[in-house]
C-alpha positions in Angstrom: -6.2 -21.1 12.7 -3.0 -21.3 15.0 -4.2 -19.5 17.3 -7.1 -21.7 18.6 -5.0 -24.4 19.0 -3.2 -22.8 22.1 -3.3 -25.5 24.8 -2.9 -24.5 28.6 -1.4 -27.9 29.2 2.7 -27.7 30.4 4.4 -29.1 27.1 8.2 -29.5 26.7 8.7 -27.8 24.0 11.4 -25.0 24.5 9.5 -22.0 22.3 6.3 -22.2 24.3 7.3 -19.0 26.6 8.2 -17.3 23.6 5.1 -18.1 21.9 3.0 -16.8 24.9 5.1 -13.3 24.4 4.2 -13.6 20.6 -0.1 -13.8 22.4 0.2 -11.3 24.6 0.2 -7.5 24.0 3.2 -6.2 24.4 5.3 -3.1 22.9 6.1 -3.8 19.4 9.0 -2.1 18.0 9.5 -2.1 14.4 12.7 -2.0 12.2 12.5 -2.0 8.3 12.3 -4.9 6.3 14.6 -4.0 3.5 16.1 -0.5 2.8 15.3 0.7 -0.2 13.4 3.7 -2.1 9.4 3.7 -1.5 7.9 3.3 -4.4 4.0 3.5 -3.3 2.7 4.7 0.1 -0.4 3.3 2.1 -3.8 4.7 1.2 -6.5 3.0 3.1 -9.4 3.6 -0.1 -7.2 1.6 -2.9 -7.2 -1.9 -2.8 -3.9 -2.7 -4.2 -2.0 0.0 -1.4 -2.6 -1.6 1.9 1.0 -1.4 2.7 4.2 0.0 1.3 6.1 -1.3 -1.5 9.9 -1.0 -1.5 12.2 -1.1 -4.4 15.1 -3.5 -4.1 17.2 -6.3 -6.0 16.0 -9.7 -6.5 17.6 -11.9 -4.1 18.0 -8.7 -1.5 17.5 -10.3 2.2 14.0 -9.5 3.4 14.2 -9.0 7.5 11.7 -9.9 9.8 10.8 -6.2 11.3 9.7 -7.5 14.7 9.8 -10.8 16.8 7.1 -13.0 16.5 5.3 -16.3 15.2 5.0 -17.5 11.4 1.2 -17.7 10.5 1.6 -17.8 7.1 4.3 -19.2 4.3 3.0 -19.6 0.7 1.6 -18.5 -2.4 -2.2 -19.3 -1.9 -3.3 -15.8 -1.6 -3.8 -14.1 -5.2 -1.7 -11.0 -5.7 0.6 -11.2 -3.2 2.9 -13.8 -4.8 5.2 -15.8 -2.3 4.1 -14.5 1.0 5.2 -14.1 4.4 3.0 -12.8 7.5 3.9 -13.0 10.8 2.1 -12.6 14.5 3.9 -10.1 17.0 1.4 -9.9 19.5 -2.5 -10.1 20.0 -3.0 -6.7 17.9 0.3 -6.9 15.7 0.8 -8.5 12.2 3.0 -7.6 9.2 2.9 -9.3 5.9 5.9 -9.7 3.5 4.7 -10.1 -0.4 6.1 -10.7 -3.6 9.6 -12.7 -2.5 11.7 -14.8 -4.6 12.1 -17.5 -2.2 10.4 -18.0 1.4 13.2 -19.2 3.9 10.7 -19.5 6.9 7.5 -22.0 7.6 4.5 -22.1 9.5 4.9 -22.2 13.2 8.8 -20.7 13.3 10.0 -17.9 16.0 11.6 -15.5 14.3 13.8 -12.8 15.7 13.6 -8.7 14.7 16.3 -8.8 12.0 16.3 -12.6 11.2 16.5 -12.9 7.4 12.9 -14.5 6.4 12.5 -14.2 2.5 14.7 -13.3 -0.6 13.5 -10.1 -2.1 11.5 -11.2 -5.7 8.7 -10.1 -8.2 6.4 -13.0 -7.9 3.0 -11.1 -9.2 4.8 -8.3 -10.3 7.1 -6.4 -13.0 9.6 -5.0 -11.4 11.2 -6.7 -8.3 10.3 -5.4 -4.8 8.7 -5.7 -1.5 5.3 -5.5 -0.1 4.8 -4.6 3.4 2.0 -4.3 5.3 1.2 -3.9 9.1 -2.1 -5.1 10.6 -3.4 -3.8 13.6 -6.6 -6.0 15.0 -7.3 -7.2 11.5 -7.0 -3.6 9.6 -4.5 -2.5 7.4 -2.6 0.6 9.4 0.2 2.8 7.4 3.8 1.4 8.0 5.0 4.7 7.7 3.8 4.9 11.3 5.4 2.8 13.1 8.5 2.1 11.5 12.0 4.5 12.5 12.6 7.6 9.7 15.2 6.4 7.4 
């Protein structure tokens, strides 16, 4: 887990301040993803709707929708397809599922608006995007916290 592996040790690395913001517990403000038409809401007793999915067009640019630290950048967990998540802080992450093409690895900063994936239907029919937001480890509806379109 990345996050056990924090030393306290000075290193020379340049992204070590920003990776302390990315521990701490700061403010998180959210942008959307990819704009799009909602084509299933959150609903905390299904399964499969831990998140929002968003129609779109293969290929569309999927944006990171807060600063913060890649945990994640694969295809090992089942169902989600190629997936993205992405710490923000010690309470916040998101999760990006279901894109063509991953343009981010483990480890990266990534800036709110910085283009992480490629929109795709890895897992699914019909090509869109799953987003989810964590808060301490539960699933919390994005509707939430992101601006009103």
């Amino acid at each position: 887990h990345p996050a056990s592996t924090i030393s306290t040790k000075p290193q020379t690395r340049t992204n070590t301040k920003k990776w302390t913001t990315a521990d701490t517990d700061r403010a998180v403000s959210w942008q959307w993803p990819v704009k799009g038409k909602i084509i299933s809401r959150f609903n905390k007793r299904k399964n499969d709707a831990k998140g929002i999915n968003i129609a779109g067009q293969e290929g569309k640019a999927v944006k990171a929708a807060t600063p913060g630290k890649v945990v994640y950048s694969g295809n090992g967990l089942i169902s989600y397809g190629n997936l993205i998540i992405i710490k923000h802080s010690r309470s916040y992450l998101s999760a990006y599922a279901h894109n063509r093409k991953l343009l981010v690895k483990e480890g990266e900063m990534v800036k709110i608006g910085q283009k992480i994936a490629e929109l795709g239907k890895t897992g699914t029919e019909k090509p869109y995007l799953h987003f989810e937001i964590r808060k301490n480890g539960k699933p919390v509806d994005p509707l939430l916290y992101l601006p009103s379109s």
